[in-house]
MDAnalysis code that builds the backbone (N, CA, C; Angstrom):
import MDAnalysis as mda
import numpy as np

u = mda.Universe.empty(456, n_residues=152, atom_resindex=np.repeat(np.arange(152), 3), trajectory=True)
u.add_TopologyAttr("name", ["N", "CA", "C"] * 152)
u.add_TopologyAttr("resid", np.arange(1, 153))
u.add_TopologyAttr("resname", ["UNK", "UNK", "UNK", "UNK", "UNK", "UNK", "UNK", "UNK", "UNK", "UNK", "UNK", "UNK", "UNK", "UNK", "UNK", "UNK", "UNK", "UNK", "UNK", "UNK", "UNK", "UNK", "UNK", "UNK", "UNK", "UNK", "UNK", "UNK", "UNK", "UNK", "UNK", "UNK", "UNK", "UNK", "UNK", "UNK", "UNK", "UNK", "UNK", "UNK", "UNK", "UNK", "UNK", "UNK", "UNK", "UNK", "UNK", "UNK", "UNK", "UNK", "UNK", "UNK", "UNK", "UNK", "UNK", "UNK", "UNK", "UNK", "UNK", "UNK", "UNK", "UNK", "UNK", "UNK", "UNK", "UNK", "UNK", "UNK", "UNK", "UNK", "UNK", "UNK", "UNK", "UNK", "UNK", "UNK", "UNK", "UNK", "UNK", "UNK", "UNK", "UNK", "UNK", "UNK", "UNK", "UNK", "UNK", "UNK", "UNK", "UNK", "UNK", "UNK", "UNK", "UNK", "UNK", "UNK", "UNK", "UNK", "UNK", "UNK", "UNK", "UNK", "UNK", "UNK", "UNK", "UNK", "UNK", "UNK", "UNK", "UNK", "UNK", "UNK", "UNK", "UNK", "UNK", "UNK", "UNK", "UNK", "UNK", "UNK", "UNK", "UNK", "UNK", "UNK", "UNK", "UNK", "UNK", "UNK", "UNK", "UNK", "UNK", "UNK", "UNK", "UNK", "UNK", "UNK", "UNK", "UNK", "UNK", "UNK", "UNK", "UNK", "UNK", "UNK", "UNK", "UNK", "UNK", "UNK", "UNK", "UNK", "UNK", "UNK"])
u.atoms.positions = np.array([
    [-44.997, -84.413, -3.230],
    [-44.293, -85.627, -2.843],
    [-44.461, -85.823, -1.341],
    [-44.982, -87.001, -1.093],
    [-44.945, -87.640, 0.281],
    [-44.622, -89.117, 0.451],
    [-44.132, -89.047, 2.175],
    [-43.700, -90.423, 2.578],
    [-45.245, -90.686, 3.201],
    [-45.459, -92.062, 3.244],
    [-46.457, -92.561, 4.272],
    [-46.510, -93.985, 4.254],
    [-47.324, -94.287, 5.020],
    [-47.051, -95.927, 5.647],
    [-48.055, -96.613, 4.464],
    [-47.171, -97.921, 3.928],
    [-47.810, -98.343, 3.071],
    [-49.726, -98.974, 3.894],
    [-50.441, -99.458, 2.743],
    [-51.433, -99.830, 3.223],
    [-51.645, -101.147, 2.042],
    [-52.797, -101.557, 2.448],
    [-52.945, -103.240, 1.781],
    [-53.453, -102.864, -0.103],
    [-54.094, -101.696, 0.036],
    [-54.050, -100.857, -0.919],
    [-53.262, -100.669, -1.930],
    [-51.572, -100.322, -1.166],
    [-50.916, -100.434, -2.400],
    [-50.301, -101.400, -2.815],
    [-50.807, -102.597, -2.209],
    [-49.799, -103.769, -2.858],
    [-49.698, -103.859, -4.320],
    [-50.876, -103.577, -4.728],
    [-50.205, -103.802, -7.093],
    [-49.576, -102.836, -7.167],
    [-49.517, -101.695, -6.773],
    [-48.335, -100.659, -6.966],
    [-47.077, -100.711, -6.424],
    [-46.833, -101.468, -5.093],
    [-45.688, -102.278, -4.311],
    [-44.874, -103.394, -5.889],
    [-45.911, -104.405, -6.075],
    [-45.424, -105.089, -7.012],
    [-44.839, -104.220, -7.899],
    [-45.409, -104.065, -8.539],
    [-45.085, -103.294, -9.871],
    [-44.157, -102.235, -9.552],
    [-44.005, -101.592, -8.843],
    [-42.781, -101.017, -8.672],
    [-41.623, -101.343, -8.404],
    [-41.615, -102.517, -7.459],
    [-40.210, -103.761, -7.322],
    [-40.045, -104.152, -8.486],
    [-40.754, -104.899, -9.657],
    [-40.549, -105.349, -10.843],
    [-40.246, -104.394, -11.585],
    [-40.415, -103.356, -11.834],
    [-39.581, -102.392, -12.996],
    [-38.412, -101.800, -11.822],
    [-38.585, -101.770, -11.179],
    [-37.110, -101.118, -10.330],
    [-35.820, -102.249, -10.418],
    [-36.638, -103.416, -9.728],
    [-35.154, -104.477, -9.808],
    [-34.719, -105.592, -11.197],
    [-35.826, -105.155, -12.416],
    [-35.774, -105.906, -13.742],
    [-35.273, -107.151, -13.690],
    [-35.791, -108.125, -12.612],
    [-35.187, -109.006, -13.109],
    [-34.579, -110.077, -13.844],
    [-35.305, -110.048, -15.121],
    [-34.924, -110.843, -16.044],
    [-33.894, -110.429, -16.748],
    [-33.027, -109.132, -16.678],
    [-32.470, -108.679, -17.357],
    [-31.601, -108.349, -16.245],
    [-31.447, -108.918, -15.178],
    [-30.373, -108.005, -13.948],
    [-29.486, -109.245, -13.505],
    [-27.946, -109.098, -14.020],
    [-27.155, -110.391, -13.852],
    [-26.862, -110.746, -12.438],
    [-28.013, -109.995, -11.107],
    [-27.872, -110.884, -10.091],
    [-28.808, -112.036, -9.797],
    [-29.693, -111.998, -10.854],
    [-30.396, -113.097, -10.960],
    [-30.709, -114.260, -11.482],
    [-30.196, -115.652, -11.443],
    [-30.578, -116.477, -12.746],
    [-31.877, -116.983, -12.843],
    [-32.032, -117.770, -13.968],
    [-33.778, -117.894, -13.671],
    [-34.262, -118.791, -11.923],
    [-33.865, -119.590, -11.573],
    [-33.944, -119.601, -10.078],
    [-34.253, -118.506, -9.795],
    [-33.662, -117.918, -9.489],
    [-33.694, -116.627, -8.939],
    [-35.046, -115.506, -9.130],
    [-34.959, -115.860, -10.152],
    [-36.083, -114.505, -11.070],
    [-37.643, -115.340, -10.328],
    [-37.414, -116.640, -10.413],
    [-38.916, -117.625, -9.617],
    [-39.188, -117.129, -8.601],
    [-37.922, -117.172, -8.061],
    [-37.884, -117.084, -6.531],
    [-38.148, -115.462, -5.812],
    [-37.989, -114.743, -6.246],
    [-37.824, -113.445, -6.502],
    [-39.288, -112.857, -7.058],
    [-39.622, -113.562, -7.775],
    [-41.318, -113.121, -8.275],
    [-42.478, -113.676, -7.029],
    [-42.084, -114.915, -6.635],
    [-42.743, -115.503, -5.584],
    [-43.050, -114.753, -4.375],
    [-41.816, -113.994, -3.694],
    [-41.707, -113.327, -2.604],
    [-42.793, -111.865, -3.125],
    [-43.247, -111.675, -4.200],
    [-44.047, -110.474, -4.740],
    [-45.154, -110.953, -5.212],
    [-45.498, -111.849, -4.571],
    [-47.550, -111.960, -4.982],
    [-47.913, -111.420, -3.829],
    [-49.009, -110.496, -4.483],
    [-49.931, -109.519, -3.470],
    [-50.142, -110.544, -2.286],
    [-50.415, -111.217, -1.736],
    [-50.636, -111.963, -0.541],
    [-49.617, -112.015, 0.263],
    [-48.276, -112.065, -0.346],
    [-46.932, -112.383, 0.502],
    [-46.775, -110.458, 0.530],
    [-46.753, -109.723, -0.348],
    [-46.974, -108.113, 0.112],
    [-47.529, -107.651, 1.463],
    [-48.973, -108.156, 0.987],
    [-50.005, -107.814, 2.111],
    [-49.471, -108.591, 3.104],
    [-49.329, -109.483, 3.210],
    [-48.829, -109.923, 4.763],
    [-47.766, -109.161, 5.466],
    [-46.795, -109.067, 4.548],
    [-46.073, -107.803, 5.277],
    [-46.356, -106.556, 5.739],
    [-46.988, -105.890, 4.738],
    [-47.798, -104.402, 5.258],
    [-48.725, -104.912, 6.797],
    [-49.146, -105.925, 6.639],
    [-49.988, -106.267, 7.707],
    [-49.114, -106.770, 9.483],
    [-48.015, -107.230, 9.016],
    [-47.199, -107.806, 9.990],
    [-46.749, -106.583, 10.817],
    [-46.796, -106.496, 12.193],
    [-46.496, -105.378, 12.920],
    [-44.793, -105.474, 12.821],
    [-44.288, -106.847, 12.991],
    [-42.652, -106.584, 12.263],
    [-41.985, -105.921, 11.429],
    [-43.117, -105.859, 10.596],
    [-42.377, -104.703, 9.097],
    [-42.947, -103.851, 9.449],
    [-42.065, -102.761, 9.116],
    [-42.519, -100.829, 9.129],
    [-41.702, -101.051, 7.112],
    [-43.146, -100.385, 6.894],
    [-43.097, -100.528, 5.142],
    [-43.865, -98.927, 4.611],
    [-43.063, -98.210, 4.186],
    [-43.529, -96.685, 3.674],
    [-43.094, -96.389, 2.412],
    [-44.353, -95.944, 2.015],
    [-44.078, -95.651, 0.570],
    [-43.880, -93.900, -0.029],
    [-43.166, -94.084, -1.056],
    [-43.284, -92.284, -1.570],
    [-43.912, -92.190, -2.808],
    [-44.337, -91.080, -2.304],
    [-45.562, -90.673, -3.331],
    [-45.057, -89.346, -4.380],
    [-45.539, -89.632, -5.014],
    [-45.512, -88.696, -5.877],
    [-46.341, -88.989, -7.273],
    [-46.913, -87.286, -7.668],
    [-48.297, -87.673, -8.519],
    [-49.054, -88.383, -8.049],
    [-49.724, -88.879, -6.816],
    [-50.133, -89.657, -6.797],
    [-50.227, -91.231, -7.442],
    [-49.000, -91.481, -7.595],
    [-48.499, -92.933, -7.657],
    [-46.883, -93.426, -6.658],
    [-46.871, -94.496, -6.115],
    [-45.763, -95.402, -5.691],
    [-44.549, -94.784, -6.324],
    [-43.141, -94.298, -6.275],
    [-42.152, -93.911, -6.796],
    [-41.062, -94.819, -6.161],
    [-41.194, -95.390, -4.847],
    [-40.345, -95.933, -3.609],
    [-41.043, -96.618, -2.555],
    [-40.432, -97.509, -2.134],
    [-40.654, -98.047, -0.886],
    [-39.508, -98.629, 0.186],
    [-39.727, -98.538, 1.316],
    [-38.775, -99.119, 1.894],
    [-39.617, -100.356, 3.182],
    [-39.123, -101.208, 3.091],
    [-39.468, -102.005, 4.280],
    [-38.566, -102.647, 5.226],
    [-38.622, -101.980, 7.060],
    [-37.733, -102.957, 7.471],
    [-38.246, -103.501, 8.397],
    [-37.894, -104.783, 8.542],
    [-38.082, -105.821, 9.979],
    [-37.356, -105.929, 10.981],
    [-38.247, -105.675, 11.766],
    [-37.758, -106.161, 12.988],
    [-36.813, -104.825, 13.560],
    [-36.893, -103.750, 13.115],
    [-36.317, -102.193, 13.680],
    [-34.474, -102.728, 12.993],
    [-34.478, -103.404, 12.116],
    [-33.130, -103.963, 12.407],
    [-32.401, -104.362, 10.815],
    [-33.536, -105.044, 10.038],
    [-33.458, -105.451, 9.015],
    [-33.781, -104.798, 7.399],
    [-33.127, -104.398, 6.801],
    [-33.361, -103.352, 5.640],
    [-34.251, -104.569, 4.426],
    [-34.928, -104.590, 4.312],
    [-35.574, -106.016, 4.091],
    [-35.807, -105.495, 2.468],
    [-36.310, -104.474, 1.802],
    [-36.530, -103.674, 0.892],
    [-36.263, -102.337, 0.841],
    [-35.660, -101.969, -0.415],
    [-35.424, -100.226, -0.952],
    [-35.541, -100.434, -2.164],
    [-36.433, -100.084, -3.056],
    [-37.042, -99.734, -4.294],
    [-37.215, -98.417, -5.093],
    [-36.736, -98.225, -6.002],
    [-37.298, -96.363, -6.758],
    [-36.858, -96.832, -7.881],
    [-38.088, -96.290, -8.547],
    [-38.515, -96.209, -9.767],
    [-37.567, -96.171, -10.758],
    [-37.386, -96.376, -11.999],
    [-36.520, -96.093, -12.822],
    [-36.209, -94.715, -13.011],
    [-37.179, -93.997, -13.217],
    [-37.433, -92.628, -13.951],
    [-37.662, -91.594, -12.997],
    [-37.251, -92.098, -11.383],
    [-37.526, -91.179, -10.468],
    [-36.147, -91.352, -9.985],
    [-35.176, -91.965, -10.391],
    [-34.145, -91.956, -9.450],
    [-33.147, -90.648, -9.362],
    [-32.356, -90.534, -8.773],
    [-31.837, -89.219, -8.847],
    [-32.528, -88.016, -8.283],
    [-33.543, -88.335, -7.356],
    [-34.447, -87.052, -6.705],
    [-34.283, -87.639, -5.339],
    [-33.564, -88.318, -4.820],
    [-32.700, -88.446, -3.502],
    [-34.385, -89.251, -2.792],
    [-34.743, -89.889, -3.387],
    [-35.671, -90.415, -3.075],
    [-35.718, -91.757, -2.110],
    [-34.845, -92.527, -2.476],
    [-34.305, -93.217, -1.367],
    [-33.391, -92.709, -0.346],
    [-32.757, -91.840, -0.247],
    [-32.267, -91.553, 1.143],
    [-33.227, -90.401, 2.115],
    [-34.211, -90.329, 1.723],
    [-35.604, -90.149, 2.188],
    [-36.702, -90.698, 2.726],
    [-36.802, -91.765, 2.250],
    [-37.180, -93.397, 2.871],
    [-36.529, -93.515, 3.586],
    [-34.919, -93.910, 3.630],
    [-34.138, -94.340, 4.754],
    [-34.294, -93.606, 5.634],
    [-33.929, -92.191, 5.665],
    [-34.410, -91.687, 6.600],
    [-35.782, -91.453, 7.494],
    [-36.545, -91.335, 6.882],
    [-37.951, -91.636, 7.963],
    [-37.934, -92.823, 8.218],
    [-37.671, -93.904, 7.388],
    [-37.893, -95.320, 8.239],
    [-36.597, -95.561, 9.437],
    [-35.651, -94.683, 9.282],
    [-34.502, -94.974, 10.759],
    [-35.065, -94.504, 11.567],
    [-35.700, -92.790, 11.715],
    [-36.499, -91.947, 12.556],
    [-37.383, -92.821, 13.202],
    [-38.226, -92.995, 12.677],
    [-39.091, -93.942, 13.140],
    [-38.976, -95.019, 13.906],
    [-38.038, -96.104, 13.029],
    [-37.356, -96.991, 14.163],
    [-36.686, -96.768, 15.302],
    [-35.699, -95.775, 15.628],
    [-34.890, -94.802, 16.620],
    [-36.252, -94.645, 17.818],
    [-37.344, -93.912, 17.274],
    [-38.686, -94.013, 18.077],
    [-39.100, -94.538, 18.839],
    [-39.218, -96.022, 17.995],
    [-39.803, -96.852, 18.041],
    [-38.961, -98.120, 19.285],
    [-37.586, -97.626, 19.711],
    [-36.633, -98.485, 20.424],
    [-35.908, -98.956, 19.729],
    [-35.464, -98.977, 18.414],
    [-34.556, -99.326, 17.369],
    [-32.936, -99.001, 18.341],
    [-32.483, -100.038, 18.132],
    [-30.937, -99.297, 18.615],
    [-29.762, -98.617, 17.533],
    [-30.456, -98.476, 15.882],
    [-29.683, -97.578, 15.038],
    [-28.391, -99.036, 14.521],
    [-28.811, -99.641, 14.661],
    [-27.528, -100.989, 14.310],
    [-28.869, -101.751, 13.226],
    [-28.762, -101.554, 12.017],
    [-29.160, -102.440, 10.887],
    [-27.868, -103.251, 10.063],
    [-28.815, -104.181, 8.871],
    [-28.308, -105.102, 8.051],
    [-29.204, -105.202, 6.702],
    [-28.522, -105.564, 5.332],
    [-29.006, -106.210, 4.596],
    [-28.634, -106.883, 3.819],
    [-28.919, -107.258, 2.560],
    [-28.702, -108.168, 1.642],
    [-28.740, -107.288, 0.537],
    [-27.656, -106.685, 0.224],
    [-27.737, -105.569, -1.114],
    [-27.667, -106.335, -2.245],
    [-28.296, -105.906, -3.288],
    [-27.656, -106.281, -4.865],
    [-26.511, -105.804, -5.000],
    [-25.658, -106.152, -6.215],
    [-24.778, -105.176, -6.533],
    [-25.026, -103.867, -6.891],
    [-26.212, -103.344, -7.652],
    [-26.786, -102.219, -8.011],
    [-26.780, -101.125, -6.427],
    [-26.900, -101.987, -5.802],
    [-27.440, -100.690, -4.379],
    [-26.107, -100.689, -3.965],
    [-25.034, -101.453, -4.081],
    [-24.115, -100.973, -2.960],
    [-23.925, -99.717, -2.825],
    [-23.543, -98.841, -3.916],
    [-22.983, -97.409, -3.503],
    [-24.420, -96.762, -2.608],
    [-25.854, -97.034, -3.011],
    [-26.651, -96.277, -2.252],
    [-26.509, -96.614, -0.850],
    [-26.236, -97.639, -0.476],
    [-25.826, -98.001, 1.071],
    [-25.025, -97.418, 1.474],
    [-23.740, -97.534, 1.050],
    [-22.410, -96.957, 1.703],
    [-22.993, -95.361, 1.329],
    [-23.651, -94.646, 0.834],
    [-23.911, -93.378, 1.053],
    [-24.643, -92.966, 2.437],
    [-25.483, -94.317, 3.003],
    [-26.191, -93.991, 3.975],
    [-25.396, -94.679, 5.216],
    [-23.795, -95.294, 4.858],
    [-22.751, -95.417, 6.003],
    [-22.820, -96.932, 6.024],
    [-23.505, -97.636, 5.611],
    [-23.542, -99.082, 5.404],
    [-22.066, -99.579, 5.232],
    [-21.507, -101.065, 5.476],
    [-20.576, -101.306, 4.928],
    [-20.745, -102.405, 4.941],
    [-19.927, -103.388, 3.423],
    [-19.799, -104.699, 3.344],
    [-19.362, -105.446, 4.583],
    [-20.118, -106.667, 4.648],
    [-19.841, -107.383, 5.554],
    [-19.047, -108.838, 5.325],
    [-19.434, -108.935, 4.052],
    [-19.091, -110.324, 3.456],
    [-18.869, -110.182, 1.840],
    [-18.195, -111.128, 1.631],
    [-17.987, -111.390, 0.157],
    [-19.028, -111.827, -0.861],
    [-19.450, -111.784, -1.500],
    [-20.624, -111.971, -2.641],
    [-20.981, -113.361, -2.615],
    [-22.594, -113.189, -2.369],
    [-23.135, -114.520, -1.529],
    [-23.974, -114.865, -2.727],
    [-24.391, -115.799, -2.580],
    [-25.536, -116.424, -3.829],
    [-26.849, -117.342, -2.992],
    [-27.763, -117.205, -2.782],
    [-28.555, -118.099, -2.085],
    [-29.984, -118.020, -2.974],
    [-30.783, -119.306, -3.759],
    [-31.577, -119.618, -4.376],
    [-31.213, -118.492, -5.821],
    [-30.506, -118.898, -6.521],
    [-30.073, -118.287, -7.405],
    [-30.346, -116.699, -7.713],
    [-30.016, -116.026, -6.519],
    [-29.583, -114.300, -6.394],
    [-28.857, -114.000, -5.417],
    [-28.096, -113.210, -6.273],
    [-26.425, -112.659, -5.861],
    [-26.836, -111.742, -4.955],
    [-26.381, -111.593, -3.657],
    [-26.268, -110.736, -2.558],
    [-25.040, -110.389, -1.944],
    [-25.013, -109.596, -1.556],
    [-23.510, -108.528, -0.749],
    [-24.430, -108.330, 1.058],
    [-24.018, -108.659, 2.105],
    [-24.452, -108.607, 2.890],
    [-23.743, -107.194, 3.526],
    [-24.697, -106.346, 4.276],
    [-23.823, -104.971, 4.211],
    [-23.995, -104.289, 6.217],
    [-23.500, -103.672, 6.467],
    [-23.928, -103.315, 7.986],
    [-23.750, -102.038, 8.115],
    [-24.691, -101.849, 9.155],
    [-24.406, -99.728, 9.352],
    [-24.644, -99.971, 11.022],
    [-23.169, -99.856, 11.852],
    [-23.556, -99.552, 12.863],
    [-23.618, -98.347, 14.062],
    [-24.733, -98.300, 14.506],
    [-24.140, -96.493, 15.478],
    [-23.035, -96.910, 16.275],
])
């Protein structure tokens, strides 16, 4: 098992791992709006632009040699993506991501003060990594978000 910086490479494995991780046709933070809108932001081109954008720091975990996780954040600031697998969860795999991608940012001039847009599914993984709600349950292009903050 390893972390490393995604590459343009793994974008069908990026996809495909967001789509069985966040199910959305079957995940009641999404209505079909949502599920459009939500598939849109995941065509390999809108991927690759991110891996490519020096704004996003985007790392993936490996294991077997396939995608298990990813995390992407913008701007040293923004938790923009956290993804793991169905069948990998429970191997602390995301708070492994989080952590090298804070390290990194901290590095990098990050001042340790992030944000995101949780599902309901992630809240508890946030508040494990000290996150806290910021707002009351938001809805924007039909998907439900919890806006959350972790500050040093």
């Amino acid at each position: 098992m390893s972390i490393r910086k995604a590459t343009i490479n793994d974008a069908v494995g990026i996809r495909s791992l967001i789509l069985s991780a966040a199910e959305p046709e079957t995940n009641s933070d999404f209505n079909k709006e949502g599920v459009v809108h939500f598939k849109e932001s995941l065509e390999l081109k809108a991927i690759k632009a991110r891996i490519q954008n020096k704004n996003y720091l985007m790392l993936c975990f490996i294991k077997e040699y396939k995608i298990v996780g990813i995390i992407a954040i913008f701007k040293k600031e923004k938790l923009s993506q956290l993804f793991v697998d169905p069948t990998s969860r429970k191997l602390n795999i995301a708070k492994q991501l989080w952590s090298a991608a804070n390290e990194i940012c901290i590095a990098q001039g990050g001042n340790g003060n992030y944000w995101v847009k949780s599902s309901t599914m992630a809240i508890p993984v946030y508040e494990r990594f000290g996150f806290r709600l910021d707002s009351v349950q938001q809805n924007t292009d039909g998907i439900i978000f919890h806006t959350m903050l972790l500050q040093s």
